[in-house]
Every structure is written in structure tokens, then in C-alpha cells.
N, C-alpha and C positions, 0 to 999 in steps of 0.2 A: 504494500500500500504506500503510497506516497507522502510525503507531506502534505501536502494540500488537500488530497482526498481523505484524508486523515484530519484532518483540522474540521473540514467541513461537515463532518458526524460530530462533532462536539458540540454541545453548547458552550455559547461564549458569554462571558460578565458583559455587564452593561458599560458601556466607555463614559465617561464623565464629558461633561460638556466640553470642546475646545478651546482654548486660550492660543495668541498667537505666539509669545513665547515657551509655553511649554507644549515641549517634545515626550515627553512622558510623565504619567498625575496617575498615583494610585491613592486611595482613599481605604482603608482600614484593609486590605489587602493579604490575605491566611489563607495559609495549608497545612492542615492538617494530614496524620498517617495514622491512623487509628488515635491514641489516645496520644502521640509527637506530634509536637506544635512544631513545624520546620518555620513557617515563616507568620508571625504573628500580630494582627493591625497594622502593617505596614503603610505610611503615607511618605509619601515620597514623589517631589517634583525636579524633574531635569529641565533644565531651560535650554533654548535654542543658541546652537552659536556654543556652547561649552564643552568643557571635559569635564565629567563629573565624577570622582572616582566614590565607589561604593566598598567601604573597607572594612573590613570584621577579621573573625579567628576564622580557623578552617574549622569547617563545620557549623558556621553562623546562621547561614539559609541564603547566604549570596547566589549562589548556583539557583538553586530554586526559585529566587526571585526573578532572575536572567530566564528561565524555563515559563515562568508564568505569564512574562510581559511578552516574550516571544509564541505564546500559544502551545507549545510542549507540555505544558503541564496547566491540567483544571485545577483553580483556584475554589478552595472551601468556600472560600465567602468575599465579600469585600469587590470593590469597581476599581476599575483600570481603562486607563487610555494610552493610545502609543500611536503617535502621529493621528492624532484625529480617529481613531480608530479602535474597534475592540483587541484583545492583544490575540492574537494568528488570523485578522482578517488580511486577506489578501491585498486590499489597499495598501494595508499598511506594512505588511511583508515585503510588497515590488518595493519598498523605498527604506529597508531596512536589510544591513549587512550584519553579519554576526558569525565568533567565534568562540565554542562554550568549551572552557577545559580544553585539549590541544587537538591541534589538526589532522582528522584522521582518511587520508588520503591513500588512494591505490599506489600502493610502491612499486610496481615496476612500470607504472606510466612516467612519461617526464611531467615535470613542474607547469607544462604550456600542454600537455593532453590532459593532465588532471583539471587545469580550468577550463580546456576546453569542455570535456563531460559536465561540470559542473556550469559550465553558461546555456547549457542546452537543457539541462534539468530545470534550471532557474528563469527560464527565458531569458537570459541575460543576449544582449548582442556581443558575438565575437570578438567584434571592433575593441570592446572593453577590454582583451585577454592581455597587449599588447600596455595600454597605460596604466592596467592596473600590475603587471609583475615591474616595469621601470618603477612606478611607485613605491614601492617595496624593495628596489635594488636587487630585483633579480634575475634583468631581464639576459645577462651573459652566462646562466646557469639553467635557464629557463627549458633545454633540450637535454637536462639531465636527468638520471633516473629522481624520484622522489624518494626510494627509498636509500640513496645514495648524499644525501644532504644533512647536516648537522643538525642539530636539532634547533640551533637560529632561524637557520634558513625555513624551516619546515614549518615551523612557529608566523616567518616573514609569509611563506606560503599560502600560511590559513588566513590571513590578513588580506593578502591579495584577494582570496576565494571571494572573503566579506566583502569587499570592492568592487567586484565585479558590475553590481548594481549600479555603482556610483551613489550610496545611499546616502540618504541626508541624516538618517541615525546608525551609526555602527556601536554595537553589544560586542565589547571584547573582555572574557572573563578568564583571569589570570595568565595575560598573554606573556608575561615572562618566568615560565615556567619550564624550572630545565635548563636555563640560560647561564654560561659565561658572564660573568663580571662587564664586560664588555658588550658582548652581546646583549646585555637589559640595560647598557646605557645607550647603545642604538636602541633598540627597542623605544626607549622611553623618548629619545628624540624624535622618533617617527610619530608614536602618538601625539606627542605634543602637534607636532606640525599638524595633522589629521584633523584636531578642533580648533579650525581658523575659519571663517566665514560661517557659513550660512553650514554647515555639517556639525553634526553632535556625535560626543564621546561618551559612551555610561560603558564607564573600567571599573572591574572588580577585581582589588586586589587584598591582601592581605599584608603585604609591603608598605609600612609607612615611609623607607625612603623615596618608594616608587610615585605611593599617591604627592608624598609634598612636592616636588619637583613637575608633575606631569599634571594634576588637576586644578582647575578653578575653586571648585568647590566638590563639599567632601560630607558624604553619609556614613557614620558609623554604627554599626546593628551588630547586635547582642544576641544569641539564643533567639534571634525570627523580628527582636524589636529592634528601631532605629532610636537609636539614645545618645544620638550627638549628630547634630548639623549646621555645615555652615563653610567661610572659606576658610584655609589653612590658618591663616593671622587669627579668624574669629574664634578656632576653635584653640588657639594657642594660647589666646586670651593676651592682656594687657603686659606687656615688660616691667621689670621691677629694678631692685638692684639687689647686689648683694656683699656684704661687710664681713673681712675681719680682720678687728680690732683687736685691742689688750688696752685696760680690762672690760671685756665683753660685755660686762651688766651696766657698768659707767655709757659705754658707746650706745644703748639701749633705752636707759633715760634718757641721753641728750637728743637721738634720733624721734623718738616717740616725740619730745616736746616741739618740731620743728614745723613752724607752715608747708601745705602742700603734703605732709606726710600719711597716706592713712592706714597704712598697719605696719606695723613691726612684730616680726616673729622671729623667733631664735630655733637653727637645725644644724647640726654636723658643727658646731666649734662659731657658727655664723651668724650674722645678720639677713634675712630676708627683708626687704622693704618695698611694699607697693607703695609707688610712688613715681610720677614723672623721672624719664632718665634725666630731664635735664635741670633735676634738682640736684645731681651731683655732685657737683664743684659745691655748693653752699653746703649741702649737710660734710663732703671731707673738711670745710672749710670751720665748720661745728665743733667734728672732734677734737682737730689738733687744738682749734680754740680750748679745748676742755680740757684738753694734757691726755686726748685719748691717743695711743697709735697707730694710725690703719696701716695694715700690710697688704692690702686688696680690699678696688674699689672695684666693682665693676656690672653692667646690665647686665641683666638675667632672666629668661622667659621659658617656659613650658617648652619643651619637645612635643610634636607630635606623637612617640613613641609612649611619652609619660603620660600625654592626654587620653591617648589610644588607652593604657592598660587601664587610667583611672574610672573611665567608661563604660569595658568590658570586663573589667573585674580579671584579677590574674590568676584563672582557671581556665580549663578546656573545656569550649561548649560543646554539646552534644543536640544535634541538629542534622 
């Protein structure tokens, strides 16, 4: 059976009214697997023109949710839209590329017979086979076997497949998987390039150096729920600074009594201070006034990876 004739025996959710910037809008959005919650009231908006990375543990319900907005998988409950559309309607499939976990392609076809098959499956026009593998940088290999490619290239591969459409939304879930050090900082420079104009990126990753560098904005989901949204700065939250002094309790009342200061906390031997960076100069200007020492003055702000864990909690979800 086909995809499509496969799609078309399903019932599908009802799509949510259309807005001109989002490209994808789900509304309390679950799946259930008997008494597993894989993906849990899910709401979640992609805007047009971005890269959106969608970031959790393995086993969060990322996959699942890439499965549901694609029409792969019935949803328990909850609305969804994906390009004006319900998510596997065919509208919205011709304008939608996607690659779910890694590319599983006929190895002993070359890299330009395996899109060829695949442009005919898809309706795609052939004409595309040629701009979408140069996109990808692969057009000098492109006569070789598939299953004779690294596993970059092969990754580069399923990329190109998703292209073929020329889609104005491309779903790429854990596309540097497997990859060289190098190979996922290509990787991530192709993405990036990919959400420029009028085309959307919803990347699932599980890599917070991958999503800071490559996405605009960023969903993080816990066990099926999203429990942190917004841009990378938003979700890193405001810079502070950080002190230390001798003697440590002295540098703590002078800092606390200072305009512009509004919390002082003491961690690891230190001064934490939220607080304008460019109170600096005035509170080191405090201490020494006080006869404090500072041996380090310096900004300081949340990591993504520390936001990440404080979000999903440092356990292994099971989803």
C-alpha cells in the first residue's frame, strides 16, 4: 500500500484555522499507546521563514510528534494544522519534504537512481534531481553506489530526497546522527542556510550545541509535554555577573546594598549577581572601596545545556 492510499483510509484531526505566519499550530495535540502517554497536550507553533528546533531526551515523543504532523501516525486527540492543512492531507504533503531518523535508501542504486525512484513515487519533476543533490554537495558522487557513501553523505542524501519537492516546510529529525565532528558542523551549516526566505525548518534534535547555533527558536518537551519555549537568549534568560572576593560575606553586604542590584546569591566559593552587566565597573568599584579583594569579575549567563537539564529534569524519559 502506498503512502497516500494509506493516508486516505485514515481519519484525519481537524486542522485549526490558518494564520499567514504559521506553518505548523497544534492545539493540545496526544498519543496515547494503551495506558503511554508518548506525546501529551502538545501546543506548538512554527512560524514561517524559520528554523525551529524541537529539543528533548531520546525518548521524549519528538519522533512521534514529526509522525503525527506528517500523517504517519493517528493522533488520540487534540487539532493540528501543517501548511493550511490537516497533517497527511495531500495539499499539504506536495509542499512538505521530510526526513524521520536516517535515510533508508536502496544500496546498490546510485545516489541520482535512488532520487530518481523517489521523484516518481512523489510526483516530484526530475528536473529537481539535479538542484536538489548540488544543494546538498553531492552532485560529483551523485553516480555512486548508495551503499558505498559515509554515513554524511547518506544523511546529505536523505536531505536531498526531502528536497526534491522544493518544499516550503522541510521535517528533519535528528539529521546529524552518526556524524563526524565535522560532518554535523556541515550538517548544521546546510541547515542553517535551508531556513532563509520564505522555507521552514522544524529540526529535532536532542543536541543542545546543535539547536543553539542552527535554530531561531526552540521547543523543549519533557515525557510528550513542551515545558520551555522561546529563542535561544529567551530561554537562557537574562546575564548576570559573577564575584570572587575575600572576605566573601563583606563583598555580599556591600553588593546587596548597591542601586541596580536585584539578587545576590552565594554558590561554589562565589558571588552570583543578577544584575545589569554594565553595573560592573561600579559594584568592583564598591569592593575595593570596602577593602574587599576581587580576584574575578566577570558576566555570566545560563547555558542552554543547564536550561535544557533544569527543564527536563536529569532523568531518562521513557516515551
Amino acid at each position: 500500500m502506498t503512502l497516500q492510499s494509506e493516508l486516505t483510509t485514515r481519519p484525519v484531526i481537524e486542522p485549526d484555522r490558518r494564520t499567514d505566519d504559521l506553518v505548523i499550530e497544534t492545539r493540545d495535540l496526544t498519543k496515547r499507546y494503551g495506558n503511554l502517554v508518548a506525546v501529551d497536550e502538545l501546543t506548538l507553533r512554527v512560524r514561517r521563514g524559520e528554523v525551529y528546533g524541537f529539543l528533548g531526551p531520546n525518548g521524549a515523543g519528538k519522533t512521534t510528534t514529526l509522525r503525527m504532523l506528517l500523517g504517519l501516525v493517528r493522533p488520540s486527540s487534540g487539532r493540528a494544522s501543517v501548511l493550511g492543512a490537516a497533517p497527511g492531507n495531500p495539499s499539504g504533503l506536495a509542499r512538505t519534504g521530510a526526513m524521520i531518523e536516517s535515510a533508508a535508501l536502496y544500496p546498490f542504486l546510485s545516489g541520482r537512481d535512488n532520487l530518481r525512484v523517489l521523484a516518481r513515487h512523489a510526483g516530484a519533476p526530475e528536473e529537481r534531481i539535479e538542484p536538489a543533490l548540488a544543494e546538498v554537495d553531492l552532485s560529483d558522487r551523485a553516480g555512486d553506489r548508495f551503499g558505498s557513501y559515509s554515513q554524511g553523505m547518506k544523511q546529505r542524501l536523505g536531505v536531498a530526497a526531502a528536497l526534491l519537492k522544493d518544499p516550503e516546510l522541510l521535517i528533519l529529525d535528528e539529521p546529524t546522527n552518526g556524524l563526524d565532528p565535522a560532518g554535523m558542523a556541515e550538517m548544521r551549516s546546510f541547515i542553517r542556510s535551508l531556513g532563509r526566505g520564505r522555507r521552514t525548518v522544524l529540526l529535532s534534535s536532542h543536541l543542545m550545541s546543535e539547536v543553539e547555533q542552527v535554530c531561531d527558536r526552540v521547543g523543549v518537551i519533557r515525557s510528550g509535554k513542551l515545558v520551555g519555549e522561546g529563542t535561544v537568549d529567551e530561554l537562557r534568560g537574562r546575564a548576570g555577573l559573577r564575584v570572587r572576593a575575600e572576605p566573601l560575606a563583606s563583598a555580599e553586604r556591600v553588593v546587596a546594598a548597591l542601586n541596580g542590584v536585584e539578587k545576590v546569591t552565594t554558590s561554589d566559593g562565589a558571588l552570583r549577581i543578577t544584575a545589569d552587566v554594565a553595573n560592573a565597573p561600579a559594584i568592583n568599584r564598591a569592593l575595593v572601596n570596602a577593602g574587599v579583594d576581587v580576584t574575578e569579575l566577570s558576566p555570566e549567563r545560563a547555558s542552554l545545556e543547564q536550561v535544557f537539564l533544569e527543564l527536563t529534569g536529569n532523568r531518562k524519559d521513557e516515551s
